[in-house]
N, C-alpha and C positions, 0 to 999 in steps of 0.2 A: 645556652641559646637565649639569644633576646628576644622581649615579648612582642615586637615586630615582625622575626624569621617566624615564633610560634602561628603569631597569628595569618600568617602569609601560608601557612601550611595547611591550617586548618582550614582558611577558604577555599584552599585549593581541592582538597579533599571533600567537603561538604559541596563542591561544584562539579563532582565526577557526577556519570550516569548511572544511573540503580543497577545497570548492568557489569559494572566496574568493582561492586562488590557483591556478588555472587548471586541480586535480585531475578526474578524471570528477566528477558528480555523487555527493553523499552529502547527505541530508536530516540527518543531525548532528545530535547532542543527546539528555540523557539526558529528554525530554520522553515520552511514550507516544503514538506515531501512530496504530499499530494495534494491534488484539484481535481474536485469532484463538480461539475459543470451540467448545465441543461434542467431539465424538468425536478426541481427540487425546491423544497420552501425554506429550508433555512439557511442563511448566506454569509459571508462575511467577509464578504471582498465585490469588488466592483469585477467591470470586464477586462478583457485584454488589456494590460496596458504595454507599454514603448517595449520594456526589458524582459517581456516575456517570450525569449527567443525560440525555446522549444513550440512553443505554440502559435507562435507566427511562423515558424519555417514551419511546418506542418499544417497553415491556411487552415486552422482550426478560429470559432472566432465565439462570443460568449459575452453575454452582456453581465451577468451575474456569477457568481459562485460560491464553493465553500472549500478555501484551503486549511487544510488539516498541516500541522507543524507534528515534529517528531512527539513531542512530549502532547499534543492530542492524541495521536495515533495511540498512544503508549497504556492512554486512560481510559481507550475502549476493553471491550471484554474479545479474547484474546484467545485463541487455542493453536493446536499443533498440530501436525500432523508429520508422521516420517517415509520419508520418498528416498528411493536411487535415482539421483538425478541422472540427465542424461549429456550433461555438461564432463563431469568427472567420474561416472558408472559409481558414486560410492552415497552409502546411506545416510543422510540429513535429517536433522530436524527444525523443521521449519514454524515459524510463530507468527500470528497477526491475526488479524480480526477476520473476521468472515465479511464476504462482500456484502450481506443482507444487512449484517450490523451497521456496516457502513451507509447504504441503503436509508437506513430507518434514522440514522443519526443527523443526515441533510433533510432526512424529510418528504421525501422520494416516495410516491406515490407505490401502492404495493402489486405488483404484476409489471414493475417498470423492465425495460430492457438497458443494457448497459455495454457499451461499446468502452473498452481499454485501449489505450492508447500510451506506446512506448516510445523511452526516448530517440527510437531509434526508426521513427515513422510510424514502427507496424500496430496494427490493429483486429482487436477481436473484437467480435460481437458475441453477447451471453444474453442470450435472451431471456427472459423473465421465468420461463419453464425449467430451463437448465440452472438457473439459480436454484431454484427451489430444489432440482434433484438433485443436482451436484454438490452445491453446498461450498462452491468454490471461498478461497482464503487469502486473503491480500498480504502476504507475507513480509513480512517488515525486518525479522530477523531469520539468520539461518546458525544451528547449533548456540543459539545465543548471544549473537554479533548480532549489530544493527546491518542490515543490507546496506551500501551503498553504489553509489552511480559505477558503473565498469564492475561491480559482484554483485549482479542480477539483480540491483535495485534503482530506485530507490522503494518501490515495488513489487512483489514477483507473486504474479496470481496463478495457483496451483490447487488442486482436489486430489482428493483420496483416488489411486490408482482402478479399486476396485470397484467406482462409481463412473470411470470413465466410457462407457458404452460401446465396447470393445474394442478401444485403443490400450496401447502401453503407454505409461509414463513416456519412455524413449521418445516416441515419435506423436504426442501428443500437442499439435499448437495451438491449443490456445491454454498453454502454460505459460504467459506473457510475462516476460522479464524486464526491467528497466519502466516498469509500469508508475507514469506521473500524472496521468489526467483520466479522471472518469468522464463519462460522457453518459447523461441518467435520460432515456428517452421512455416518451407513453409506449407499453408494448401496441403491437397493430391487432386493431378489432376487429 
């Protein structure tokens, strides 16, 4: 082999995602998964702009932000949880940060309320109590895959079954799939 194909190999390799060799899950990449919008102090992106089509077909509008890229997502602190979805009836294990962590990471005022928003229009509101009880998880990977857009990501926010206040997983909706933008509002006093 010549020391060209070697070296062609090795970046190729050193440029997989931690999940490619058998790390926890990390969604990786400086791509933008999610946008965390509204009442929050720390920011790093301006408002809507031209090419933000999800959120202009959805008359969402946002003079500030903070998007999170896979490989941020990836650096927060991280847990699991295992559900029967009710997509496929079969047992998952899902990964990603807790919404609070998220929460505290933009800077988000603490009793804030938070409205999810998928790509597909729909929306949940979690209000600032049910955070706290529920303890809901912004799921980034399932079984160790990065979620992506059309397999219930790029996003997918879900809680422990047994915390859900007498629903089933099944038919629980505000287990928001295809979830790209937070919406961080004051709760109401």
């Amino acid at each position: 082999m010549t020391f060209r194909r070697l070296t062609s190999i090795a970046l190729m390799a050193a440029s997989l995602p931690a999940t490619a060799i058998g790390a926890s899950c990390n969604p990786g990449g400086h791509a933008v998964v999610l946008t965390v919008v509204g009442d929050i102090t720390k920011t790093n992106r301006a408002g809507v702009a031209p090419f933000d089509a999800f959120i202009a077909h959805q008359s969402l509008a946002f003079d500030k932000a903070y998007a999170f890229t896979g490989d941020a997502l990836g650096a927060l602190e991280a847990e699991t949880v295992a559900l029967v979805l009710p997509f496929d009836k079969q047992r998952h294990v899902l990964t990603g940060p807790g919404l609070d962590v998220l929460l505290k990471e933009v800077g988000a005022e603490p009793g804030a309320d938070v409205v999810a928003h998928g790509i597909d229009g729909y929306g949940v509101l979690f209000p600032a109590a049910d955070i706290a009880a529920l303890h809901p998880l912004v799921a980034v990977c399932r079984d160790s895959v990065p979620l992506g857009i059309g397999d219930l990501g790029p996003g997918y926010i879900v809680f422990r079954a047994s915390t859900a206040a007498g629903q089933s997983v099944a038919d629980d909706e505000r287990m928001i799939w295809g979830t790209y933008l937070l919406e961080i509002t004051r709760a109401a006093k």
